[in-house]
C-alpha positions in Angstrom: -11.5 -5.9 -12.3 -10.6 -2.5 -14.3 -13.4 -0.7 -14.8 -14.6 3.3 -15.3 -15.7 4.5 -11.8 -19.8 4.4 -11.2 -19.4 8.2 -10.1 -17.1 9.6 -12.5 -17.2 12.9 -10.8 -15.3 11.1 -7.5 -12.5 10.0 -9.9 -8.5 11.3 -9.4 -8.3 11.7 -13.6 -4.8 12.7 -13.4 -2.5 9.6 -12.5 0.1 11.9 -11.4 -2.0 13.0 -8.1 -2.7 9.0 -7.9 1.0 8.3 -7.4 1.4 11.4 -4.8 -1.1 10.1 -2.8 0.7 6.8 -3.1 4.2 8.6 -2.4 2.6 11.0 0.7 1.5 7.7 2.5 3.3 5.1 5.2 -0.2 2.7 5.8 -1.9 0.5 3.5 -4.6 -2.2 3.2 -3.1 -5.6 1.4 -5.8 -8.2 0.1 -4.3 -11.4 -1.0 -6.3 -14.4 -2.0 -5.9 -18.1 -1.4 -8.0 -21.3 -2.3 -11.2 -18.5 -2.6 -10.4 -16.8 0.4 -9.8 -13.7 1.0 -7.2 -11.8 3.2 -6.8 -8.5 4.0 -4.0 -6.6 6.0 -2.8 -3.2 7.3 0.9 -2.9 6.5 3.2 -0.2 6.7 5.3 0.6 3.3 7.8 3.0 1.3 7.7 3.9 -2.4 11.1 3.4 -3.9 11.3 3.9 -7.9 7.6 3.3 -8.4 7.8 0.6 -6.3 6.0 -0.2 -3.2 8.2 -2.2 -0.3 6.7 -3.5 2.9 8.5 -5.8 5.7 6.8 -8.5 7.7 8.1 -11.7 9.1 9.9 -15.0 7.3 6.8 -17.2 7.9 3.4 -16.9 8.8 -0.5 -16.4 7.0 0.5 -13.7 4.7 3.4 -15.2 3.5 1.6 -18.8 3.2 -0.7 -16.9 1.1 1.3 -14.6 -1.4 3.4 -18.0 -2.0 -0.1 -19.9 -3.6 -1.2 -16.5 -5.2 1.4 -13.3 -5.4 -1.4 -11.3 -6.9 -3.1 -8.5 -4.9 -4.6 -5.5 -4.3 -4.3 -2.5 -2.0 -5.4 0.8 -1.1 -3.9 4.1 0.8 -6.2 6.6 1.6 -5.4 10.3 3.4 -7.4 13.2 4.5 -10.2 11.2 5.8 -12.9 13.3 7.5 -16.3 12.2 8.7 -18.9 15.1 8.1 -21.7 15.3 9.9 -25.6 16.1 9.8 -28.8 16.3 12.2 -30.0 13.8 9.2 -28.1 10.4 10.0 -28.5 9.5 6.0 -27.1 13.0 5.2 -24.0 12.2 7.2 -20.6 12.3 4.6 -17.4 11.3 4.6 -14.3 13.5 3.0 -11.0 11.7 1.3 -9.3 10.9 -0.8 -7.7 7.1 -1.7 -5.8 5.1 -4.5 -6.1 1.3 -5.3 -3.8 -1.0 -7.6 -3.3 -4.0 -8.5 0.2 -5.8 -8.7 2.4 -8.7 -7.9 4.1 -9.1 -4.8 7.4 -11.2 -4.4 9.9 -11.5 -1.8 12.6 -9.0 -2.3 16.0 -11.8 -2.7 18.6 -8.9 -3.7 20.1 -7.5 -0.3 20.4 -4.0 -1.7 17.4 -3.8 -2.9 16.3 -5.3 0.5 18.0 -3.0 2.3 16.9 0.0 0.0 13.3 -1.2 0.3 13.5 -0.8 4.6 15.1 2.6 4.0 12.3 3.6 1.8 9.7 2.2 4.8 11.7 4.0 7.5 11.5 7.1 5.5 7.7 7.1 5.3 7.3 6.3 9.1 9.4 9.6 9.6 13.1 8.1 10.2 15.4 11.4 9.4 18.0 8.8 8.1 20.7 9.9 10.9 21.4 6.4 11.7 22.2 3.2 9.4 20.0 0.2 9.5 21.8 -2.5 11.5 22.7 -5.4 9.7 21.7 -7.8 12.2 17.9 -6.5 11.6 17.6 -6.2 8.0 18.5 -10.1 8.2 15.8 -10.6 10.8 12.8 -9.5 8.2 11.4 -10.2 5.5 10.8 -7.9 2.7 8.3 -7.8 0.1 7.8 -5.8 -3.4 4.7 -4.9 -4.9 4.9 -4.4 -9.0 2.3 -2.1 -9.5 0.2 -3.0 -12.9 -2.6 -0.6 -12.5 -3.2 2.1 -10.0 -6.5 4.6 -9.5 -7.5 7.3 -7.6 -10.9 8.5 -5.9 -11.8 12.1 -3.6 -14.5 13.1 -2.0 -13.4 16.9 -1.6 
């Protein structure tokens, strides 16, 4: 579903502000699909060598559904800023956003597990003075997102 932007003049050409966008956020929107149905999530993440890492329970929907289909989509948007007008169709909104396309999996590897919640704690605004017990990071799951394509769009 790659395809050049019906208002080219909205597009993030530069895939280097894509990925800062990407790196300045801590919320995104997850859709997953399963027997034609479609699922969509807010999750928290962290970026961690141009990876994205989120953490959610053993069992449950999402999980069900990334095991029948790990492919899925998500965006992260920032700066969002209705503007308004006496005219209700005038009415605009400001942004700026980035959507990919990957494969999720569930992260096996306990250091990469374990590097994946630091990266998520570090987006939420943990300072990193205190260690991760260990009796937690067993507790969750964690999942990887393999990004494949990513794009950006701004309203300025």
């Amino acid at each position: 579903m790659r395809r050049p932007p019906r208002k080219s003049d909205m597009q993030i050409k530069e895939h280097s502000q894509a990925e800062e966008i990407l790196a300045r956020g801590n919320l995104l929107c997850l859709a997953m699909s399963s027997d034609g149905q479609p699922y969509v999530v807010p999750m928290n993440y962290g970026l961690h060598q141009g990876r994205i890492y989120m953490h959610t329970g053993h069992k449950g929907l999402k999980m069900e559904v990334l095991a029948a289909n790990p492919r899925v989509s998500f965006t992260v948007y920032e700066g969002v800023e209705m503007v308004s007008d006496p005219q209700p169709c005038a009415w605009d909104t400001r942004y700026q956003s980035v959507v990919g396309l990957g494969s999720a999996r569930l992260v096996g590897d306990p250091a990469e597990k374990r590097a994946g919640l630091e990266a998520i704690a570090r987006a939420c605004g943990h300072d990193g003075g205190e260690a991760m017990p260990e009796e937690k990071v067993r507790m969750v799951a964690v999942l990887c997102i393999e990004i494949d394509h990513l794009s950006g769009k701004k309203n300025p």
